[in-house]
N, CA, C and O atoms as CSV, one atom per row, in Angstrom:
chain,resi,resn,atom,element,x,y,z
A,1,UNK,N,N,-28.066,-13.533,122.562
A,1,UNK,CA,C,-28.186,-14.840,123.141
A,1,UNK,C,C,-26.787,-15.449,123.275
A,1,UNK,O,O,-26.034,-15.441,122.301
A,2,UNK,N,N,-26.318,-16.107,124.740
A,2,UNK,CA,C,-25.112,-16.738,124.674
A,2,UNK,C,C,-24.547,-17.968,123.764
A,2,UNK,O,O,-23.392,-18.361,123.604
A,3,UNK,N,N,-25.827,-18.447,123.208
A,3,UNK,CA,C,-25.537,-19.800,122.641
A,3,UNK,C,C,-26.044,-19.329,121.061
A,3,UNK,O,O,-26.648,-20.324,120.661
A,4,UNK,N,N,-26.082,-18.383,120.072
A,4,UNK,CA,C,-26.109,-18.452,119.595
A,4,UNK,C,C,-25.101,-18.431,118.248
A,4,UNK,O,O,-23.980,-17.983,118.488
A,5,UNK,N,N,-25.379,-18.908,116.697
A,5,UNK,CA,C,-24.742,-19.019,116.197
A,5,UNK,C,C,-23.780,-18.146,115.420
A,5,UNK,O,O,-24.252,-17.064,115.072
A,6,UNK,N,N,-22.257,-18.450,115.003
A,6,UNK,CA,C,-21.452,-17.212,114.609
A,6,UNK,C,C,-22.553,-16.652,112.711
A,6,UNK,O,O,-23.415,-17.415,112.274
A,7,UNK,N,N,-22.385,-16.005,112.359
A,7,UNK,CA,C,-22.808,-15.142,111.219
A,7,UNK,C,C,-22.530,-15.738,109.811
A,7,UNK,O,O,-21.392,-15.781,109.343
A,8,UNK,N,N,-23.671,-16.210,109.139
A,8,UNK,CA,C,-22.443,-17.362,107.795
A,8,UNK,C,C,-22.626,-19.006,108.538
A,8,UNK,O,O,-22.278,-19.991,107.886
A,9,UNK,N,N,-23.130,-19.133,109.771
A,9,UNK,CA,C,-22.841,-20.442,109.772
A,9,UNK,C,C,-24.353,-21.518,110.207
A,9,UNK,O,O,-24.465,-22.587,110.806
A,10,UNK,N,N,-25.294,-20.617,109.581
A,10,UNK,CA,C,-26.527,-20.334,110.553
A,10,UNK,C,C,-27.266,-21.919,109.619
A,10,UNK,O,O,-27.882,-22.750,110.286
A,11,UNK,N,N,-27.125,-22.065,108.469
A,11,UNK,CA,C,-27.435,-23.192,107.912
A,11,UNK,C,C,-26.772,-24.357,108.267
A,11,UNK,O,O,-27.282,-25.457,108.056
A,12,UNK,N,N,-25.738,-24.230,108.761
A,12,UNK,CA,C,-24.973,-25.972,109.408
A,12,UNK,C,C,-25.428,-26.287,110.284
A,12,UNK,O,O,-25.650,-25.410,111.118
A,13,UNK,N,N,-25.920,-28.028,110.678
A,13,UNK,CA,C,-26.400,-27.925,111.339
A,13,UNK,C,C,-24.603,-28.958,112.049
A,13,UNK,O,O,-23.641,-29.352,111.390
A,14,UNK,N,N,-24.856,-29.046,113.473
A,14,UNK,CA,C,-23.809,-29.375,114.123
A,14,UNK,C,C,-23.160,-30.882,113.403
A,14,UNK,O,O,-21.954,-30.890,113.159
A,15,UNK,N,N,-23.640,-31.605,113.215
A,15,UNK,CA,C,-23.228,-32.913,112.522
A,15,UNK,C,C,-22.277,-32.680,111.382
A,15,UNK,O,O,-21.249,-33.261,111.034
A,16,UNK,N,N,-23.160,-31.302,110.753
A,16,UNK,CA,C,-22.246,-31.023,109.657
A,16,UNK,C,C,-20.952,-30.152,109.782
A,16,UNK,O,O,-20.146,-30.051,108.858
A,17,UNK,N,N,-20.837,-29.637,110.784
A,17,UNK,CA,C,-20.050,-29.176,111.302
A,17,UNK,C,C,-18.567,-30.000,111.730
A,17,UNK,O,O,-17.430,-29.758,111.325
A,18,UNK,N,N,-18.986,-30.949,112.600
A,18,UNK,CA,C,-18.317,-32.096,113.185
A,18,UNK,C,C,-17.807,-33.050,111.832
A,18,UNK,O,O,-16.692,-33.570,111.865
A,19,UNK,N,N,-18.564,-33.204,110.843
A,19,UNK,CA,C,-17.882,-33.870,109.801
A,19,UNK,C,C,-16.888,-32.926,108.855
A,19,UNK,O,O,-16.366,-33.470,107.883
A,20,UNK,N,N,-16.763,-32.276,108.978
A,20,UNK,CA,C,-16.028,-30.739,108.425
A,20,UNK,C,C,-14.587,-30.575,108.958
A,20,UNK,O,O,-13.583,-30.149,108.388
A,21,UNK,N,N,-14.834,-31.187,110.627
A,21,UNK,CA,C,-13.535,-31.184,111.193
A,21,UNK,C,C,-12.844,-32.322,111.132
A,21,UNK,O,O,-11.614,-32.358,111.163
A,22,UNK,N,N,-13.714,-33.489,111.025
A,22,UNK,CA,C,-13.082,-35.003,111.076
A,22,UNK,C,C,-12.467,-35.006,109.228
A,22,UNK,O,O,-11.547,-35.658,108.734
A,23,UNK,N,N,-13.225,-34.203,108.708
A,23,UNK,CA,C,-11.975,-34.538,107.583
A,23,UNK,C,C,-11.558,-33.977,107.441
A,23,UNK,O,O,-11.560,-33.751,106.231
A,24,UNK,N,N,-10.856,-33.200,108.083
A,24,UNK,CA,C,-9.741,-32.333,108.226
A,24,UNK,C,C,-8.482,-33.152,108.232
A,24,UNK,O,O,-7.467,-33.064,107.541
A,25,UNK,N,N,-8.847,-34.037,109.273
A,25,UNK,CA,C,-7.619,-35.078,109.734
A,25,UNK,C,C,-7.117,-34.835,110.811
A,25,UNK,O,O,-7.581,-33.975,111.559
A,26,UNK,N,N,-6.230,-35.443,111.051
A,26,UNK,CA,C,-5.477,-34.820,113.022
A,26,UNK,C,C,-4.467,-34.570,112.807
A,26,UNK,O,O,-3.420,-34.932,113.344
A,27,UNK,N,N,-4.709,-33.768,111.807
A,27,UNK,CA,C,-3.189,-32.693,111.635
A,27,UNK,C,C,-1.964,-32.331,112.485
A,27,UNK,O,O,-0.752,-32.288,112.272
A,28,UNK,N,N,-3.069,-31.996,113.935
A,28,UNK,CA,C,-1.873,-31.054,114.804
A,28,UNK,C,C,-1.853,-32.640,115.546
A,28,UNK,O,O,-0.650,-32.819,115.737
A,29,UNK,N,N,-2.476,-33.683,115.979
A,29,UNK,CA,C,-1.640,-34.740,116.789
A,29,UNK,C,C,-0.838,-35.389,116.136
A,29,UNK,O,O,0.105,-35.797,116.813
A,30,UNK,N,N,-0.812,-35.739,114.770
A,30,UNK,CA,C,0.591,-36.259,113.709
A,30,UNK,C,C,2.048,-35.122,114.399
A,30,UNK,O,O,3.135,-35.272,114.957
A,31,UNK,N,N,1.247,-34.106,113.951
A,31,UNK,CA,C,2.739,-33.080,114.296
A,31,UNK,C,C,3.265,-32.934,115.403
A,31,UNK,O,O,4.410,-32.488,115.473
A,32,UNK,N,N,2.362,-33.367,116.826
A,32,UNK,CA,C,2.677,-33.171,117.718
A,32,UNK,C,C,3.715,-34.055,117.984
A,32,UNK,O,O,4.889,-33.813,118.266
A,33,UNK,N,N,2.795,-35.717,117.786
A,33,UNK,CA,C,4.170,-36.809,117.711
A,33,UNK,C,C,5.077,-36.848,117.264
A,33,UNK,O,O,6.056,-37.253,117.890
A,34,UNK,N,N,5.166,-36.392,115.819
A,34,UNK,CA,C,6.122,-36.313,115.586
A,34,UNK,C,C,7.444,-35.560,115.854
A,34,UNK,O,O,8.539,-36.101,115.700
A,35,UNK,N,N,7.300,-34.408,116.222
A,35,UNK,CA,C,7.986,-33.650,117.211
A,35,UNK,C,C,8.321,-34.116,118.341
A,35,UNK,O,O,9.427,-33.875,118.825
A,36,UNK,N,N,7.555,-34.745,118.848
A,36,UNK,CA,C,8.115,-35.455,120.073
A,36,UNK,C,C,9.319,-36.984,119.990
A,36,UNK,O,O,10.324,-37.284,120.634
A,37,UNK,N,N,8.747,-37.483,119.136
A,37,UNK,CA,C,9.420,-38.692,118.324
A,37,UNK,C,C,10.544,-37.997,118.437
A,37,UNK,O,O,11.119,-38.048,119.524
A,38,UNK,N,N,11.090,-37.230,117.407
A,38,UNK,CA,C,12.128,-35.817,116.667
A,38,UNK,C,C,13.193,-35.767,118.157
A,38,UNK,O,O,14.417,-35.876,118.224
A,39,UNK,N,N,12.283,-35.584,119.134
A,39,UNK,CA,C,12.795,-34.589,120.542
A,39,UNK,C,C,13.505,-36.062,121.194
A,39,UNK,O,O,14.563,-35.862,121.790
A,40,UNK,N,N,13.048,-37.448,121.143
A,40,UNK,CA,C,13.449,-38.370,121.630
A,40,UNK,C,C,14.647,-39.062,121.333
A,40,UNK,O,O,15.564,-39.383,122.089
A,41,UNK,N,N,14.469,-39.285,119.837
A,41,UNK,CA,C,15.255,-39.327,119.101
A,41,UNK,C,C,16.864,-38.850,119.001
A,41,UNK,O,O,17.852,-39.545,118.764
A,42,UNK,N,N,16.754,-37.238,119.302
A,42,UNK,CA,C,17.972,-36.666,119.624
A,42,UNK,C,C,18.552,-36.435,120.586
A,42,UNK,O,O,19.702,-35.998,120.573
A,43,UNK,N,N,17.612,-36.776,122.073
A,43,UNK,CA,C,18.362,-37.117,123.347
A,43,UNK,C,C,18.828,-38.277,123.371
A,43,UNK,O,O,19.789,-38.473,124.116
A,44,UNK,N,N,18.301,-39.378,122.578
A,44,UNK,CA,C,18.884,-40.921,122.814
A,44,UNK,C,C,20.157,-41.232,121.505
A,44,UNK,O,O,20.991,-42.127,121.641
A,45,UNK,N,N,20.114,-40.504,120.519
A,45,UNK,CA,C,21.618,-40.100,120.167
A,45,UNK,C,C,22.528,-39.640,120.640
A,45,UNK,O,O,23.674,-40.059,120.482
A,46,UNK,N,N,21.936,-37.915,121.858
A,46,UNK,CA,C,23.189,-37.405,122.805
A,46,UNK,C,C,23.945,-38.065,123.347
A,46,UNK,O,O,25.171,-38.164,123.292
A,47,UNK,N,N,22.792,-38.794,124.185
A,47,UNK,CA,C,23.606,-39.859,125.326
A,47,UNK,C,C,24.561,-40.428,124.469
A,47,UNK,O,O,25.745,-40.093,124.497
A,48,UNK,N,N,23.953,-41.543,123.468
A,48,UNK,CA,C,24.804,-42.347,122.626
A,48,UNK,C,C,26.217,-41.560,122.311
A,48,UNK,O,O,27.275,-42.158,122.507
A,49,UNK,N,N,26.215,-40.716,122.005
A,49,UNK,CA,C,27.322,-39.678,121.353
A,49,UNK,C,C,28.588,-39.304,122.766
A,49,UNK,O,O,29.773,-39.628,122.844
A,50,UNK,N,N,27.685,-38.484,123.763
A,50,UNK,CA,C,28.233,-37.934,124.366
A,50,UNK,C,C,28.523,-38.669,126.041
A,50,UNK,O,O,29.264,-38.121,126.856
A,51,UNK,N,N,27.919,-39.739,126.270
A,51,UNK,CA,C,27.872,-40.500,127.690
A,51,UNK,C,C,28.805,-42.311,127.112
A,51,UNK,O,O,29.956,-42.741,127.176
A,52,UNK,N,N,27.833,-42.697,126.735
A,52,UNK,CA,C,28.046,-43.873,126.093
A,52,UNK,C,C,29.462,-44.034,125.092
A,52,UNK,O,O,30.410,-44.744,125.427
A,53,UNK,N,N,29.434,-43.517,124.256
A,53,UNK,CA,C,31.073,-43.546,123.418
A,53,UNK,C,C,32.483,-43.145,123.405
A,53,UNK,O,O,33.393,-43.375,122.608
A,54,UNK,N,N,32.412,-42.413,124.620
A,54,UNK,CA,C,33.491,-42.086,125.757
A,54,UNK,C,C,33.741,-43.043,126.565
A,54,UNK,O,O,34.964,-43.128,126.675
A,55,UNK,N,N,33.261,-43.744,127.133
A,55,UNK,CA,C,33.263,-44.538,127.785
A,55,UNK,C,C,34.310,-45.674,127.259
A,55,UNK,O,O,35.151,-46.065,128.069
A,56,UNK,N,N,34.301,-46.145,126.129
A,56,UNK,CA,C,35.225,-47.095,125.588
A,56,UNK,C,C,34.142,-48.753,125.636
A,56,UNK,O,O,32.993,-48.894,126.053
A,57,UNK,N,N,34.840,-49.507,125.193
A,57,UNK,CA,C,34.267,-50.817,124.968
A,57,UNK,C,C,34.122,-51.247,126.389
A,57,UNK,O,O,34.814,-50.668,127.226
A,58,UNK,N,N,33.382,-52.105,126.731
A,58,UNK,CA,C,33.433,-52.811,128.064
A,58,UNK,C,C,33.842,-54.066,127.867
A,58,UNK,O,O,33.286,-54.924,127.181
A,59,UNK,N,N,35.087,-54.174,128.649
A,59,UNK,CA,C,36.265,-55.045,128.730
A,59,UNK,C,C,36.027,-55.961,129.889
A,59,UNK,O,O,36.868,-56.808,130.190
């Protein structure tokens, strides 16, 4: 049958399933942001570093 269940999991019913994953937590979207945060972070230092502080004071 296409819809049937994997082996070992035949007593869960889907609710319980779904609460199994919600407390898991959102592991991988924390990490994702934060990586991205991480990735933002160090282009808006480059600039700062390498565009911006060459430049000299504005006179």
């Amino acid at each position: 049958m296409i819809n049937s269940d994997l082996p070992g999991e035949t007593t869960d019913t889907l609710d319980e399933r779904v609460e199994r994953i919600v407390a898991a937590g959102p592991r991988g979207a924390l990490t994702l942001a934060g990586i991205t945060t991480a990735i933002v972070i160090a282009l808006w230092l480059a600039f700062y570093l390498f565009v911006f502080l060459p430049r000299g004071a504005l006179q």
